[in-house]
N, C-alpha and C positions, 0 to 999 in steps of 0.2 A: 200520258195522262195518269194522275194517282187513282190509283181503287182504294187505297186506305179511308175506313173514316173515322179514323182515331190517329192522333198524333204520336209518332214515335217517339222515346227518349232514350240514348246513348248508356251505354252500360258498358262494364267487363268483368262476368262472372259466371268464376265457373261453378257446373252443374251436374247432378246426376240425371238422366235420363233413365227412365226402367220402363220397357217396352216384352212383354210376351215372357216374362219372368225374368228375363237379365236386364244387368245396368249397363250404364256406357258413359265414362266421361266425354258431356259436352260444355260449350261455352257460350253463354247469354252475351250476344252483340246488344241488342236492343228490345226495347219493352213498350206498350202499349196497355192503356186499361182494358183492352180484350184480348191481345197476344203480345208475343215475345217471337225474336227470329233466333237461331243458334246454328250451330255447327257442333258438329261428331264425327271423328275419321276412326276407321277402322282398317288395319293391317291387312287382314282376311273379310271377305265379304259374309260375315257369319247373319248380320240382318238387310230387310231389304227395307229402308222407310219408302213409305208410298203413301199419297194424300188419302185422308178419309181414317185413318189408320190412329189408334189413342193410345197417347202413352201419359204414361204421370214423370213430372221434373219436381226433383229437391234440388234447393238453392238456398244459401246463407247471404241473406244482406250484409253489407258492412257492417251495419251496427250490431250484426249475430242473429238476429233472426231468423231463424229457419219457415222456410216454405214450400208447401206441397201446392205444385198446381196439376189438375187435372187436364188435358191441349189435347186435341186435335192436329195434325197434320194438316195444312191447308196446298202447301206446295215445296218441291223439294227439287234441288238443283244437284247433280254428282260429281264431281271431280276425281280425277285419279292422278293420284301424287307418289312419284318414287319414296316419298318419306314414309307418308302415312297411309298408302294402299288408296282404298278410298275416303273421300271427304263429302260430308252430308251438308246441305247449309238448306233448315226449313224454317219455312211460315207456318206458327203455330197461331190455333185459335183458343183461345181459354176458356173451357167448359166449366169448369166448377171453380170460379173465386173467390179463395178467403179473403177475411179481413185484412189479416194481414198484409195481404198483394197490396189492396188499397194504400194501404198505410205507407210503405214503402213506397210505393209509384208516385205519391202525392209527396213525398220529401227529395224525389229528383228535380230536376232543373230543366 
């Protein structure tokens, strides 16, 4: 059964994450007008995501636009991978949305 109630739309971009003073490249799977889901692997377990937990994402659309969104953590799945140590893949909620978010969500497909 879906708990979404907003429609997803497909994306592939990558992102910073900055959670507790540091950054972390991740990468924006998909987007919603109230979240986005992503993934971040790290070598070393130096952060620990857990729901409830806020962090802020920069991302450039295609067309250059830069974007701060402020998210929420809603759920978070781990993986351990020989490559990448571990692998994060969360459900974020979108706290504080700019304009710009709108604008760009509204020119995908």
């Amino acid at each position: 059964m879906e708990k979404r109630g907003a429609k997803r739309k497909p994306v592939s971009l990558e992102a910073k994450l900055i959670c507790n003073g540091k950054d972390y490249p991740a990468f924006i799977e998909n987007i919603s007008e109230c979240g986005l889901h992503m993934i971040t692997a790290s070598k070393k377990s130096i952060m620990s995501f857990i729901p409830e937990m806020q962090l802020n994402l920069k991302f450039q659309s295609p067309s250059g636009n830069k974007t701060d969104l402020y998210c929420e953590i809603r759920w978070v799945h781990i993986n351990k991978t020989p490559i990448h140590g571990l692998t994060y893949r969360m459900g974020t909620e979108i706290l504080e949305q700019p304009p710009e978010y709108m604008d760009f969500f509204n020119t995908l497909k």
